[in-house]
N, C-alpha and C positions, 0 to 999 in steps of 0.2 A: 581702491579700498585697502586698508592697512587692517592688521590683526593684534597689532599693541594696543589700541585704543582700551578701552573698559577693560581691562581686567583684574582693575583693582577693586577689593570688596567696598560696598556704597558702606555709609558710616549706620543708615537707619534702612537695614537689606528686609526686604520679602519677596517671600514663593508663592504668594497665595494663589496666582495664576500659572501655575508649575507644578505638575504631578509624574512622578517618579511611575515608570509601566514597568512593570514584570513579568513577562510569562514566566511559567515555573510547572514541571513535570516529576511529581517525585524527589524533589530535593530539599525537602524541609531544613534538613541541617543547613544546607550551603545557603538557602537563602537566609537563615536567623544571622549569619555571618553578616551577607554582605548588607542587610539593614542596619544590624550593628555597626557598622561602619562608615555611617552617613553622620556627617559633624561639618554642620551647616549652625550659625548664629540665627536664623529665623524659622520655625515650624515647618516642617517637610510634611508632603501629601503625597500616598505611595497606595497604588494601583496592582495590587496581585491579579491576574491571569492563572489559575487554577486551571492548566488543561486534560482535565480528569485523572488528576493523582489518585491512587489508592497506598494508603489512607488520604482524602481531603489535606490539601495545606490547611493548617492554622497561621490565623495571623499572630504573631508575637507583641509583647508590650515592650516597645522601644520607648525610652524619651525622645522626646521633640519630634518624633512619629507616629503621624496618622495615617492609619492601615487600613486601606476596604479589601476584600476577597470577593473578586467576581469568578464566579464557579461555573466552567462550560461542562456540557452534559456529557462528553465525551472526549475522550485525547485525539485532536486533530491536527496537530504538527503547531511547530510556532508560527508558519505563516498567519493560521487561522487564529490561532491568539492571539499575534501582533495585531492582526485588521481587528479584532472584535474590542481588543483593548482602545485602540485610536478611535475609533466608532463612538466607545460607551464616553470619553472625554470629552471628545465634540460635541454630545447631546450635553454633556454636564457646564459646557461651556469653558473649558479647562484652555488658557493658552498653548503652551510649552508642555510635551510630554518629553521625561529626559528619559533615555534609556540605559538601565543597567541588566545582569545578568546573573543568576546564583549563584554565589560562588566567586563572583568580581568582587574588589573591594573601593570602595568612594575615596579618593583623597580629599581632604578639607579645604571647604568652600568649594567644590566644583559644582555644584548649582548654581550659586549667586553669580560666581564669577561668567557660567555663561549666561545667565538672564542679564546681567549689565550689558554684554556684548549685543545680544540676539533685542534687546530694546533698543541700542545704537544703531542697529541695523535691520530696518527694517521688509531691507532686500532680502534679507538671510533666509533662506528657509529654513536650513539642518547647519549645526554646527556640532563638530565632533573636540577632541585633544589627543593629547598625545598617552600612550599605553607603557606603563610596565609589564611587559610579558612572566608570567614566573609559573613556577611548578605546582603541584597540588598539594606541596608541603609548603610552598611559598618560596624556597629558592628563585634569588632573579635569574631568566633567561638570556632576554633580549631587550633591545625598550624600539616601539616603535613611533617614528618621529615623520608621518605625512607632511605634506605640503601643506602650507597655510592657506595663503592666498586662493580664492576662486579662479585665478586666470591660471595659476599654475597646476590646479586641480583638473579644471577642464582637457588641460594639457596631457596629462598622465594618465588619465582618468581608468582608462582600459589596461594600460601596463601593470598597474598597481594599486594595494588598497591601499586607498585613499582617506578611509575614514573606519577608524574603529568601531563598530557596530554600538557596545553597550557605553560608548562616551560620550552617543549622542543627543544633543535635545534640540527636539522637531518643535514648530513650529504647526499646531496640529489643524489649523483652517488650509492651510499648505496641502500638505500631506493629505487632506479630505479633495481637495480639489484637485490633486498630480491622480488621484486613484485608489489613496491609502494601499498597504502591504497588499499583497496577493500571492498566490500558489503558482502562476503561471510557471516561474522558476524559481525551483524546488529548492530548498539550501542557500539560494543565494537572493531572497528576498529583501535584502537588504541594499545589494547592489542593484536592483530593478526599480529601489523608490529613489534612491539617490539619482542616477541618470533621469529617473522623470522627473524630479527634482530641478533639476539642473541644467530642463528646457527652457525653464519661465525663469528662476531665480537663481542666484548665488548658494552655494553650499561651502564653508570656509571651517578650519578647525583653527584652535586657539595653541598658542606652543606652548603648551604646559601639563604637564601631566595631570590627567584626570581621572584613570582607575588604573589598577592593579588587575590585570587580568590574567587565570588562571587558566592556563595552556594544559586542556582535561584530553587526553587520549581515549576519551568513551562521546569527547562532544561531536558537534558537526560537522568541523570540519575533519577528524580523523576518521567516523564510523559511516559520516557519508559524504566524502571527499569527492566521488566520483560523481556522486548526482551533483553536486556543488561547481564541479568543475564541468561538467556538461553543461549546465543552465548559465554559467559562465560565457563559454565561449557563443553559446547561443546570443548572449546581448552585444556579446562584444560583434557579431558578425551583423548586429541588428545598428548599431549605434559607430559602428566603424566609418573612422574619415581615412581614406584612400592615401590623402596625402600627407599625414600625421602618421612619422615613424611609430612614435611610440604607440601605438593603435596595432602595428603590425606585429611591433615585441611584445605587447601582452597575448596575443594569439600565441604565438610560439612557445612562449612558456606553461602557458595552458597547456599545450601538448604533452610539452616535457611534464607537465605536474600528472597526463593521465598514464605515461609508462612509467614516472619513476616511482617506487613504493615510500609511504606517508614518513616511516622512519628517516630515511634519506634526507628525502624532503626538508625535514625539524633539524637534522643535523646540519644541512646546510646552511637554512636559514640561521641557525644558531651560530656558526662560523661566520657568515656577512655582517652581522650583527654588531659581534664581537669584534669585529676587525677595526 
């Protein structure tokens, strides 16, 4: 399977089977951002997860966006808002949920462009793209550039992330039938539906950049790195092939990510990057 095919925008595009999920905790500013941000040529359908903000999100009046706010009674982490968001679309009969994140910003056409793909391919379950990393004033960082292809995914899969979290869009009978999200592992819910993912079906990203993501030192992977990096190696010891190097270097790194401090970390990554 090739990852050139579709990605050119169709001439007569629609979403109407494609709803945009957000959880969102307390960030009204960042999320009115990254709505603003969505410039898509056909009606977007956007799914707020309110996981008991005080004050309540409001949803904002965008153009070419339609805004629901589903309001949970209480802040239960985003695993619990990713499952309850995938859940409430299933019942609404929604194909595609894409994922973005407050405070990320949409490059134009990244919707259509994966709905042409994720229709071509009907193996696909999750398809992610490629990230520009940047700071919380938007300075660029880094840009990170995973594998395409599913065979080359499956390959690395444990070494490295593989798939930008808010780039992607599921597939959401998929994703109902792997388990949908869950708490088991804590921070790295995202890396636990991809692997179940990725029992039954192909999971591929498109090489094109698809958001602008904002590298927040108050997010999850800096304030809880460590649980993140625990539930981590837990999969990787759960999903490890013996005879797949690279199965063995993402264990090790793991290690290294639980002695070295998060600062470090960022600077390295930001030197690799760069180089």
């Amino acid at each position: 399977m090739t990852t050139s095919a579709s990605t050119t925008p169709m001439s007569s595009p629609t979403l109407d089977d494609v709803t945009v999920l957000i959880p969102v905790f307390n960030a009204q500013h960042d999320l009115d951002r990254t709505l603003a941000s969505f410039c898509e040529r056909a009606p977007v359908r956007v799914l707020i997860v309110d996981d008991g903000s005080n004050p309540p999100i409001v949803a904002p009046s965008v153009a070419n966006l339609a805004i629901d706010v589903l309001r949970m009674p209480r802040n239960g982490g985003i695993e619990l808002a990713l499952q309850t968001g995938v859940a409430a679309l299933a019942e609404r009969g929604v194909k595609y949920a894409a994922r973005i994140d407050a405070g990320d910003l949409a490059t134009p056409y990244r919707l259509e462009k994966q709905r042409v793909y994720m229709e071509a391919h009907p193996e696909t379950a999750a398809l992610g793209m490629w990230t520009h990393a940047v700071s919380m004033d938007g300075a660029p960082l880094f840009d990170l550039r995973p594998p395409a292809e599913p065979a080359a995914i499956r390959r690395v899969m444990l070494l490295r992330a593989c798939f930008s979290h808010p780039t992607m869009m599921l597939r959401v009978t998929d994703v109902i039938e792997a388990g949908n999200y869950r708490a088991t592992y804590r921070a790295a819910e995202d890396l636990d539906l991809f692997l179940r993912l990725m029992q039954r079906h192909d999971c591929a990203n498109l090489p094109e950049f698809g958001v602008y993501y904002e590298l927040n030192e108050h997010g999850i992977s800096a304030t809880k790195r460590r649980t993140q990096t625990l539930s981590t190696l837990r999969l990787q010891l759960k999903y490890m092939r013996l005879t797949n190097l690279p199965d063995w270097l993402g264990v090790a790194k793991n290690i290294a990510h639980l002695v070295l401090p998060y600062g470090a970390l960022r600077a390295l990554k930001t030197r690799l990057f760069h180089a």
